[in-house]
C-alpha positions as a Markdown table, in Angstrom:
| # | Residue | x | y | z |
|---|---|---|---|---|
| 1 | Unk | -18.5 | -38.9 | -8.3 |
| 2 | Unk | -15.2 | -38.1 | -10.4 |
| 3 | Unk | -13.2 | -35.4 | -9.6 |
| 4 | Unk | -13.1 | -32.7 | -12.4 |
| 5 | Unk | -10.7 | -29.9 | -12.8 |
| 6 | Unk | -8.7 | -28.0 | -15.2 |
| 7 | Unk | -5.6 | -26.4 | -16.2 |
| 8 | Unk | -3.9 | -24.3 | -19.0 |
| 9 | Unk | -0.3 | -23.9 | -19.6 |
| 10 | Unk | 1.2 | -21.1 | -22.2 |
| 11 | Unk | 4.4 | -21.4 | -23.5 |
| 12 | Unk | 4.5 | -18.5 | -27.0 |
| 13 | Unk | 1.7 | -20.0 | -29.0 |
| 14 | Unk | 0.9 | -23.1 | -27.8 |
| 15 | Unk | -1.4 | -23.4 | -25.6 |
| 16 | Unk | -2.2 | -26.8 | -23.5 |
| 17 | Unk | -5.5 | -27.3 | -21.4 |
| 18 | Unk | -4.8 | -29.9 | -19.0 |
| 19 | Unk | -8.8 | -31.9 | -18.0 |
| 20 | Unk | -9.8 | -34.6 | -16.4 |
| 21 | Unk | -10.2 | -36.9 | -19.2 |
| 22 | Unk | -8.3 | -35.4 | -21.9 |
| 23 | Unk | -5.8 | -32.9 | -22.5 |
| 24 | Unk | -6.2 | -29.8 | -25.4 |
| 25 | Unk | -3.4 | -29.1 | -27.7 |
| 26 | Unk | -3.7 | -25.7 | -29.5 |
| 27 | Unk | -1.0 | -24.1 | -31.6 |
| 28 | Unk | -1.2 | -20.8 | -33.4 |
| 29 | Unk | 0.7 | -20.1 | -36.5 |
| 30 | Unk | 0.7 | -17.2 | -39.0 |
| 31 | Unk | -1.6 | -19.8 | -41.7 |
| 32 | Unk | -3.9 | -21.9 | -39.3 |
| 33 | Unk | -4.7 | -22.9 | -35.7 |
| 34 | Unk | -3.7 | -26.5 | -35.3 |
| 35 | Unk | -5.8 | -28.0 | -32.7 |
| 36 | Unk | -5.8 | -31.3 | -30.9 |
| 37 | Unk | -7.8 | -33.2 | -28.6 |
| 38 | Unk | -6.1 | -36.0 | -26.6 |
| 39 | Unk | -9.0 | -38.0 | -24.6 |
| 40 | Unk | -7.1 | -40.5 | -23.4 |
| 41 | Unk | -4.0 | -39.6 | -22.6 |
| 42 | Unk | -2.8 | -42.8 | -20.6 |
| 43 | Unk | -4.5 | -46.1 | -20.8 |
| 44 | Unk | -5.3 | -47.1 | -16.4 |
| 45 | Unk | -3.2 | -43.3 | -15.9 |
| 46 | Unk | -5.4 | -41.1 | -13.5 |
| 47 | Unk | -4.8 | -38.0 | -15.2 |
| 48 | Unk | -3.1 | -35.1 | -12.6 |
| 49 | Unk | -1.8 | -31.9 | -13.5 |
| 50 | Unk | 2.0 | -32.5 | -12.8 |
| 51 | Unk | 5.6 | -31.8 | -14.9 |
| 52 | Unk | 5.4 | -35.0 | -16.0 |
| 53 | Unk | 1.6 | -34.4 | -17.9 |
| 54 | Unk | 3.1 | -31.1 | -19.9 |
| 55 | Unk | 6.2 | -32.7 | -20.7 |
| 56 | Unk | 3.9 | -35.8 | -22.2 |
| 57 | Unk | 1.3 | -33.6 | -24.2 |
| 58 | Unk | 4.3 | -31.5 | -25.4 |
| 59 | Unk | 6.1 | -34.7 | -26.5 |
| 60 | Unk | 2.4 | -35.7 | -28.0 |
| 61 | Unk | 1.9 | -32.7 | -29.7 |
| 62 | Unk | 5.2 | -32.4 | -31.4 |
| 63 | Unk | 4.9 | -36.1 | -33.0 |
| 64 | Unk | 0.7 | -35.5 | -33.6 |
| 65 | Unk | 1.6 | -32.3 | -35.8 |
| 66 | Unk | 2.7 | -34.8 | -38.7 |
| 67 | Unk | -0.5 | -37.3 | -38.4 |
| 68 | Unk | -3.2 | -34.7 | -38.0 |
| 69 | Unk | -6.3 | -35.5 | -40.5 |
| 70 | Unk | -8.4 | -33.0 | -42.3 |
| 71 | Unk | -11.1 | -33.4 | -39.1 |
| 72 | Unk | -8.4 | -32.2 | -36.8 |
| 73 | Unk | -6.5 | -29.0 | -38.9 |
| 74 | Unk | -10.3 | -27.9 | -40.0 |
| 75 | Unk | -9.4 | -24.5 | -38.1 |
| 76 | Unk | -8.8 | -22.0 | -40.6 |
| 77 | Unk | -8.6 | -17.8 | -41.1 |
| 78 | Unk | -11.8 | -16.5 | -39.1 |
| 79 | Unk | -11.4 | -18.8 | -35.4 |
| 80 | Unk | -7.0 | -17.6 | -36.5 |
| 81 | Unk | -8.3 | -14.2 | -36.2 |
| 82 | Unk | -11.1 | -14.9 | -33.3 |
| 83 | Unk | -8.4 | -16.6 | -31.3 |
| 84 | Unk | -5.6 | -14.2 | -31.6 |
| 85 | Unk | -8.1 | -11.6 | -31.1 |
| 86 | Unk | -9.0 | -13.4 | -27.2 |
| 87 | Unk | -5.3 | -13.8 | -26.5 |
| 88 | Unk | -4.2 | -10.4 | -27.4 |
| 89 | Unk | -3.9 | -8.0 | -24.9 |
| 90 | Unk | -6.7 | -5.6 | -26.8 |
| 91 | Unk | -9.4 | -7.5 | -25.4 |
| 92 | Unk | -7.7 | -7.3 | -21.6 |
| 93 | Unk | -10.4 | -5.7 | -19.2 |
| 94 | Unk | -9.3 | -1.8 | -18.4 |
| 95 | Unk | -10.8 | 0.6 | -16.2 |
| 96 | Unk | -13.2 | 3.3 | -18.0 |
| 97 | Unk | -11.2 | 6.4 | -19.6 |
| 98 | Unk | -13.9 | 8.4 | -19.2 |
| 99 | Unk | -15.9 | 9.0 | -16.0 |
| 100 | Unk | -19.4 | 9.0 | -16.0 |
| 101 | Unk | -21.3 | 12.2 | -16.0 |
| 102 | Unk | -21.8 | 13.3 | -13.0 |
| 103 | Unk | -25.7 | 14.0 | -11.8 |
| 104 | Unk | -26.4 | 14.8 | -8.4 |
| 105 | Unk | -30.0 | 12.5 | -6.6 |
| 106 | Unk | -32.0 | 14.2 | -4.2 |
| 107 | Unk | -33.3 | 11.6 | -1.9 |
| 108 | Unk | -35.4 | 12.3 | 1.2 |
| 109 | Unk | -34.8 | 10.1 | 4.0 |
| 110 | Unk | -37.3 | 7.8 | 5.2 |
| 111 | Unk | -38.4 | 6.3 | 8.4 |
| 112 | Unk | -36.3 | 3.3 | 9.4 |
| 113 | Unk | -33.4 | 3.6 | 6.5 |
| 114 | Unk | -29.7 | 3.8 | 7.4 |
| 115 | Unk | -26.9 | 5.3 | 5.7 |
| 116 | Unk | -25.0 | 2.1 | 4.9 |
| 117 | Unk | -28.9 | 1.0 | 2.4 |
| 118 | Unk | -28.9 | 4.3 | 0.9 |
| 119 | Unk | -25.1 | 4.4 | 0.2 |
| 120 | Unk | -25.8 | 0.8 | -1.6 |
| 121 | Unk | -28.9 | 2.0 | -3.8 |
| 122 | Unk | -27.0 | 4.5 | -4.8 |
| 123 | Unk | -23.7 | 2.7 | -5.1 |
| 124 | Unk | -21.6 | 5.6 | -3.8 |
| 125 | Unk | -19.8 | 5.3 | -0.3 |
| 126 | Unk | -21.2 | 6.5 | 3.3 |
| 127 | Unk | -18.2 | 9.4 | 3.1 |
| 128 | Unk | -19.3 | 10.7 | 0.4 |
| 129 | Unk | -23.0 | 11.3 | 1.8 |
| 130 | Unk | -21.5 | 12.4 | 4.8 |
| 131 | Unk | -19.0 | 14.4 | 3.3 |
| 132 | Unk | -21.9 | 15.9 | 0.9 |
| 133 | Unk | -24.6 | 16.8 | 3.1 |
| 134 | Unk | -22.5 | 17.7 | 6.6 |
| 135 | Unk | -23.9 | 14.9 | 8.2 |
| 136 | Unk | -22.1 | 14.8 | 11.7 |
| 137 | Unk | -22.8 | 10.6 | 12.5 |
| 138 | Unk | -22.4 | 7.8 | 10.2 |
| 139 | Unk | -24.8 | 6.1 | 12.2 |
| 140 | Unk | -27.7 | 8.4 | 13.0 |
| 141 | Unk | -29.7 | 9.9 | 10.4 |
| 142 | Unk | -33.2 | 11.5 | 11.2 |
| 143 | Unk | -36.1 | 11.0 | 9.0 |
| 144 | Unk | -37.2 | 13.4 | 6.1 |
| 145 | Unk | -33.4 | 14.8 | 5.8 |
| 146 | Unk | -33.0 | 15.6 | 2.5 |
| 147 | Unk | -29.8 | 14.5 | 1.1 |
| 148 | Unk | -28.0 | 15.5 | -2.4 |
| 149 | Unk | -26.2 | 12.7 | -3.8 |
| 150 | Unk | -23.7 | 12.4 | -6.6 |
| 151 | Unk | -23.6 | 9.8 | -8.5 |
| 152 | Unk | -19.5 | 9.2 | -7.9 |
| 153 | Unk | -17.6 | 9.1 | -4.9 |
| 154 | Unk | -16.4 | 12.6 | -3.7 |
| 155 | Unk | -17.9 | 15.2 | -2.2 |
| 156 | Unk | -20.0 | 18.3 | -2.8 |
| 157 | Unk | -18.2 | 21.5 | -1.2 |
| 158 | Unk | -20.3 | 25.3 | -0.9 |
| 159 | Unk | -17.5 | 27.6 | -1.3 |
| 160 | Unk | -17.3 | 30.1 | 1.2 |
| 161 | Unk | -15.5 | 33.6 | 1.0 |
| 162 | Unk | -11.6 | 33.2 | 1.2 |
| 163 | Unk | -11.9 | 29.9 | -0.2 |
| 164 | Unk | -9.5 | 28.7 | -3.8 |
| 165 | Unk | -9.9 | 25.6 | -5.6 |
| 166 | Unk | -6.3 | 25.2 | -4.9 |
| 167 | Unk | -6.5 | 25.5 | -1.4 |
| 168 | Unk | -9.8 | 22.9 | -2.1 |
| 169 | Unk | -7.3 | 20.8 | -3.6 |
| 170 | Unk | -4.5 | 20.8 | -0.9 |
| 171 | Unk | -6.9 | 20.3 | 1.7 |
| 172 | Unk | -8.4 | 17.1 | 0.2 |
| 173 | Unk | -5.3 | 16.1 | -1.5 |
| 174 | Unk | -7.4 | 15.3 | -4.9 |
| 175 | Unk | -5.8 | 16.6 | -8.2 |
| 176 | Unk | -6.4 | 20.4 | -9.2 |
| 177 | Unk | -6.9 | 19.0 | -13.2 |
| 178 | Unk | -9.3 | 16.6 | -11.6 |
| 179 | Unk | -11.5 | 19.4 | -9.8 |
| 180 | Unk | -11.6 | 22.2 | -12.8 |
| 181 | Unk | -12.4 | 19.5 | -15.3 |
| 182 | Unk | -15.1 | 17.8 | -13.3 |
| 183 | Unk | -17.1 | 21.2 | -12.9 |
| 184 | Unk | -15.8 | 22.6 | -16.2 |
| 185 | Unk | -14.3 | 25.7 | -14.7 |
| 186 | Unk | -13.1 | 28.2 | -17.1 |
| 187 | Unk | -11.3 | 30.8 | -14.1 |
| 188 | Unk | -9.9 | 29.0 | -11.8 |
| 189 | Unk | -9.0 | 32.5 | -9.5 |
| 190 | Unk | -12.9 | 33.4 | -10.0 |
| 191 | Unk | -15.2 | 31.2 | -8.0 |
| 192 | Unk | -18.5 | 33.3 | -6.6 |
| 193 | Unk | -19.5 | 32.6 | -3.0 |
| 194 | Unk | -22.1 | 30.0 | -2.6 |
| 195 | Unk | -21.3 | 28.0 | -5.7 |
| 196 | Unk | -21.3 | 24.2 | -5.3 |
| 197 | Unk | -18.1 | 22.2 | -6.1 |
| 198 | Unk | -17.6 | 18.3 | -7.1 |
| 199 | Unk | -14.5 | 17.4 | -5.6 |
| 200 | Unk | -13.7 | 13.7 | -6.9 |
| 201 | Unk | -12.8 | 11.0 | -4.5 |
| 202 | Unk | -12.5 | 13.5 | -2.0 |
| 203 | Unk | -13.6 | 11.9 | 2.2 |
| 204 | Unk | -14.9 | 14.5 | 4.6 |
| 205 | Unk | -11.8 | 15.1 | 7.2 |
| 206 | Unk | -14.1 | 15.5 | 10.4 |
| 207 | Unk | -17.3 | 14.0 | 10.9 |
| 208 | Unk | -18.0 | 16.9 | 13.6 |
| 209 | Unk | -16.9 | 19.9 | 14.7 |
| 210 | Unk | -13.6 | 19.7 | 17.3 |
| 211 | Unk | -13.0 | 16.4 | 19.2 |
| 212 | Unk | -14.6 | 13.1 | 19.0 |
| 213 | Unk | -13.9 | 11.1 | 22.0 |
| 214 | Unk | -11.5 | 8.5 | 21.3 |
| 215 | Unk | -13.5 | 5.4 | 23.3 |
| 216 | Unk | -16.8 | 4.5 | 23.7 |
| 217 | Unk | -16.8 | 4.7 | 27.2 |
| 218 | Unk | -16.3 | 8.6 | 28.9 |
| 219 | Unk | -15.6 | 7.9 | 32.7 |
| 220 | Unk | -12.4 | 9.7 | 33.5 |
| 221 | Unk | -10.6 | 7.9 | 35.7 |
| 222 | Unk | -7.8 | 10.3 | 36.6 |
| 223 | Unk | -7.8 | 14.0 | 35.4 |
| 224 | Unk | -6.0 | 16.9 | 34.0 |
| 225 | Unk | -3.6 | 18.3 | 36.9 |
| 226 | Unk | -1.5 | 17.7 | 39.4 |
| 227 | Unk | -2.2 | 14.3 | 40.9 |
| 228 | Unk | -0.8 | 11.8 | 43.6 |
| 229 | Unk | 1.7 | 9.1 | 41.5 |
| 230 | Unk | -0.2 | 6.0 | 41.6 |
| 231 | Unk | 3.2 | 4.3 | 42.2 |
| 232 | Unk | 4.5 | 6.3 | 45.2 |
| 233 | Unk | 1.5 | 8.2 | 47.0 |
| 234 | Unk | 3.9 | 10.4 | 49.2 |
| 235 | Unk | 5.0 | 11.7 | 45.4 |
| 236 | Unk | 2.9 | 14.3 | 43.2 |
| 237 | Unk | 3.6 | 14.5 | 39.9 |
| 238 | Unk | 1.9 | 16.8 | 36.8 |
| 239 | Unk | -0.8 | 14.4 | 34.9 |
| 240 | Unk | -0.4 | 15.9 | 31.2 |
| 241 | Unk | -3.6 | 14.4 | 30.1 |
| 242 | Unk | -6.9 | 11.9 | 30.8 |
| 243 | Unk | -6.8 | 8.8 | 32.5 |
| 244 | Unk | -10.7 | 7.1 | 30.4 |
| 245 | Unk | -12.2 | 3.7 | 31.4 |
| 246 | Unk | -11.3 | 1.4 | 28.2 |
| 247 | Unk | -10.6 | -2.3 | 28.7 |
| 248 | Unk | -9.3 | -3.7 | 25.6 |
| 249 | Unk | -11.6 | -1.6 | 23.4 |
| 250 | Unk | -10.9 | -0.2 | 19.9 |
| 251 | Unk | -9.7 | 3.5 | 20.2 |
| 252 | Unk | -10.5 | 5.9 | 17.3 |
| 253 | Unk | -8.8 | 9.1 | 15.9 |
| 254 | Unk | -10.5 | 12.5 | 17.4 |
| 255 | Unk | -9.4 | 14.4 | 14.5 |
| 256 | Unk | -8.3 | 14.1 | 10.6 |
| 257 | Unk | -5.0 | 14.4 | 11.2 |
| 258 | Unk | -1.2 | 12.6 | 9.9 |
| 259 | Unk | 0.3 | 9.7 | 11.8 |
| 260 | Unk | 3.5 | 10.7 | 13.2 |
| 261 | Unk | 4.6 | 8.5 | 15.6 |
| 262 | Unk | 3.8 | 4.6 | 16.0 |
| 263 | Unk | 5.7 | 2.6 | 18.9 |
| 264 | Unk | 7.4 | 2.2 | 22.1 |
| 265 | Unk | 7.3 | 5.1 | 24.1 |
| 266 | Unk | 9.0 | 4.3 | 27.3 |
| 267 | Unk | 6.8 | 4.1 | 30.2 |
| 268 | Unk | 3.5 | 5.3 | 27.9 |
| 269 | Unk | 3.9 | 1.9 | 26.5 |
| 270 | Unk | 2.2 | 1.5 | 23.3 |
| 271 | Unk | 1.7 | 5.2 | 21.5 |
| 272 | Unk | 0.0 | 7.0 | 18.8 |
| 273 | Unk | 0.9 | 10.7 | 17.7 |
| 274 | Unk | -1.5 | 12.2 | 15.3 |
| 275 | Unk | -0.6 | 15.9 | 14.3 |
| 276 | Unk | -3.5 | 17.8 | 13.1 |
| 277 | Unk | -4.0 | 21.5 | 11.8 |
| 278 | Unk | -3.9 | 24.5 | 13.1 |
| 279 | Unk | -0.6 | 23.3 | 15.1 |
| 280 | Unk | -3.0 | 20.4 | 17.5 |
| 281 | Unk | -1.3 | 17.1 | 18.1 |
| 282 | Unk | -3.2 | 14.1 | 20.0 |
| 283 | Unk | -1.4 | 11.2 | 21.8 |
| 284 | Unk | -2.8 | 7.5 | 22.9 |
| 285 | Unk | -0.7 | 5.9 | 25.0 |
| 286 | Unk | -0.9 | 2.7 | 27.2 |
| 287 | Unk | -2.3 | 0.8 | 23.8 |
| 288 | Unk | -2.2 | -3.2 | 23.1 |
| 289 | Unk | -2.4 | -2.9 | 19.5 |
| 290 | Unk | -1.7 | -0.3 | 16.7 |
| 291 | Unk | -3.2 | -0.6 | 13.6 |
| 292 | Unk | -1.7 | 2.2 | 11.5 |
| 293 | Unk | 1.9 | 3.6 | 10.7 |
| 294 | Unk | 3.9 | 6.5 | 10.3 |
| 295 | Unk | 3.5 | 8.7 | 7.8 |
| 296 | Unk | -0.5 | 7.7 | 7.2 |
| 297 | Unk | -3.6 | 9.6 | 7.1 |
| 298 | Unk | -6.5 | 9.3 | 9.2 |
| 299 | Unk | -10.1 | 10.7 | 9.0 |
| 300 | Unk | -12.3 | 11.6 | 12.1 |
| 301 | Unk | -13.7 | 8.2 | 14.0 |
| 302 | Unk | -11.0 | 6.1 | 12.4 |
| 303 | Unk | -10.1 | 3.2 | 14.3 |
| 304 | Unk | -6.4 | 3.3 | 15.0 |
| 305 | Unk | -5.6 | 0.6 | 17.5 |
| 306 | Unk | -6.7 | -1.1 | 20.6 |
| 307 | Unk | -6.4 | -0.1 | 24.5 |
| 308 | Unk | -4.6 | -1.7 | 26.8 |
| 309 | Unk | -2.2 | -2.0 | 29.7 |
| 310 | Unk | 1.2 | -1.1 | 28.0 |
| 311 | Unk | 4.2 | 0.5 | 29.8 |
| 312 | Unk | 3.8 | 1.9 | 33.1 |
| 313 | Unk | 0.6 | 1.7 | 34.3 |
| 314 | Unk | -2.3 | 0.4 | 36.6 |
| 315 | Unk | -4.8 | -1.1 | 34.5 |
| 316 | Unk | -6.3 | -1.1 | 30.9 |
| 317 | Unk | -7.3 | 2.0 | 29.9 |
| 318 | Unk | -6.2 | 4.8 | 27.3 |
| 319 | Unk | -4.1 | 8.2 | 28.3 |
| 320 | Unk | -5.2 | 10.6 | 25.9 |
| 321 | Unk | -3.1 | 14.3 | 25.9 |
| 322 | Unk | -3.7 | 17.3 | 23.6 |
| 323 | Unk | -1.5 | 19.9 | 22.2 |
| 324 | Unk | -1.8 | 23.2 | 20.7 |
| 325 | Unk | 1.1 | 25.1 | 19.0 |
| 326 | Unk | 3.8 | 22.9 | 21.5 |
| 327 | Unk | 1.7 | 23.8 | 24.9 |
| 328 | Unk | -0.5 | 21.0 | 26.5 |
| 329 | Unk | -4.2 | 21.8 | 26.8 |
| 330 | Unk | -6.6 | 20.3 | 28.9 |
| 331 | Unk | -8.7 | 17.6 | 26.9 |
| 332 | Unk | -11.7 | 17.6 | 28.4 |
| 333 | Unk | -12.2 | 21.0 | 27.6 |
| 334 | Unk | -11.8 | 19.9 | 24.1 |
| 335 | Unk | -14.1 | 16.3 | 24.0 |
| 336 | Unk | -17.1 | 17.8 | 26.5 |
| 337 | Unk | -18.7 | 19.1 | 23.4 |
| 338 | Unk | -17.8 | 16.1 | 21.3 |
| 339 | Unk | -19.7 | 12.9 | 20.3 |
């Protein structure tokens, strides 16, 4: 079986269309489109697309253009303007200027469908269901829920008293322009209590209320307290955070927060500082892989690295500490209600 393929250099307006078994000459003026069809370019040559091929069919072209016949030149003003027309950068594809209108599906759930199906019939993302309906699991969804689905990605907010579509804005980091023109508002400062807001490509920030756990697992190896230094037992020392079970495992954020530490922390190995509002930071420590950097944002459940057996410690597992306004707290007091 032969071996077909194809290529097309551009050079201005000559075009050449390098085949298997012939070579395609086309040259665009401002009176006609010369075109020429070389089938056999080489007599015994097995045709490749090398330097040496487009220096040939330019060579060919440039002594062809003073033989052509009137079979070859029979191009004339309607495939000119058709060509040009496919070249030009007016018929390059462009995302739509306009967005579609935006409609919002009611669908009830039903038994034995999962988020991820219902997110593809719809062709919107599993955040913005989520996001929508304050579903707290992207993963369990009980039977005859009724969900509200818009027809875009974003998410459908109830505002609540003390709430501003700039503060909206802010906190889902979407364009105010965006917001007031997607749910034609004409006061901006006067939005009653209750009314439902499209906010465009906006993600929900927590999936649930608090802390997730970071792991899968929750045994707590070692607690919040004042403990016995696993490296000198005669020594006590002040155990800042949680010691959990986690043996190579993927370790997710427990709150939307902002990356803002990634690296080498001296005997914590391996570290991830996520600052979140309201004055909380989180740390994961110990880690054998990190999978985000500074400076980015991270939703609720996202999966930002790997446990492991960094730095100074015992085993694979993940220390996890919590912060509140510069004061360590004790986690578990913060995951025991978490998912």
């Amino acid at each position: 079986m032969k071996n077909y393929f194809s290529r097309t250099f551009k050079k201005g307006n000559l075009s050449i269309t390098v085949f298997s078994d012939e070579v395609v000459i086309v040259l665009v003026t401002r009176k006609k489109v010369y075109i020429k069809h070389i089938r056999r370019f080489l007599p015994g040559f097995s045709l490749k697309i090398s330097a040496a091929v487009v220096c040939s069919a330019i060579f060919v072209l440039a002594a062809s253009l003073f033989f052509f016949t009137g079979n070859d030149t029979a191009v004339y003003e309607d495939d000119r303007e058709k060509i040009e027309l496919m070249m030009s950068s007016k018929t390059d594809y462009s995302s739509p200027e306009t967005a579609e209108k935006l409609t919002i599906h009611k669908h009830r759930v039903k038994r034995g469908e999962t988020l991820s199906e219902i997110a593809g019939d719809y062709g919107v993302s599993m955040d913005t269901i989520c996001g929508s309906n304050n579903l707290r699991s992207y993963d369990l969804i009980r039977e005859g829920t009724l969900l509200r689905i818009p027809n875009r990605d974003g998410l459908l907010y109830k505002m609540r008293a003390g709430n501003s579509v700039v503060g909206i804005a802010r906190k889902y980091r979407v364009s105010l322009k965006k917001i007031i023109s997607e749910n034609n508002i004409k006061n901006p400062d006067f939005i009653p209590v209750g009314q439902v807001l499209f906010v465009p490509d906006a993600k929900p920030q927590n999936i649930i209320p608090g802390f997730m756990w970071p792991t899968r697992s929750r045994f707590i190896t070692c607690g919040y307290g004042w403990r016995r230094s696993p490296f000198n037992r005669r020594k006590k020392e002040f155990h800042h955070g949680l010691d959990i079970r986690s043996r190579y495992e993927w370790i997710r954020a427990t709150k939307y927060g902002k990356i803002t530490y990634t690296g080498w922390l001296g005997g914590y190995g391996k570290t991830v500082i996520i600052a979140h509002p309201a004055g909380y930071k989180t740390l994961y420590a110990h880690m054998s892989r990190i999978i985000v950097r500074r400076g980015q944002y991270v939703k609720q459940g996202q999966t930002i690295g790997r446990s492991g057996n960094t730095g100074r410690s015992t085993g694979a597992h993940l220390h996890f500490e919590v912060m509140k306004n510069g004061r360590h707290k004790n986690p578990y007091f913060y995951l025991r209600r978490g998912r």
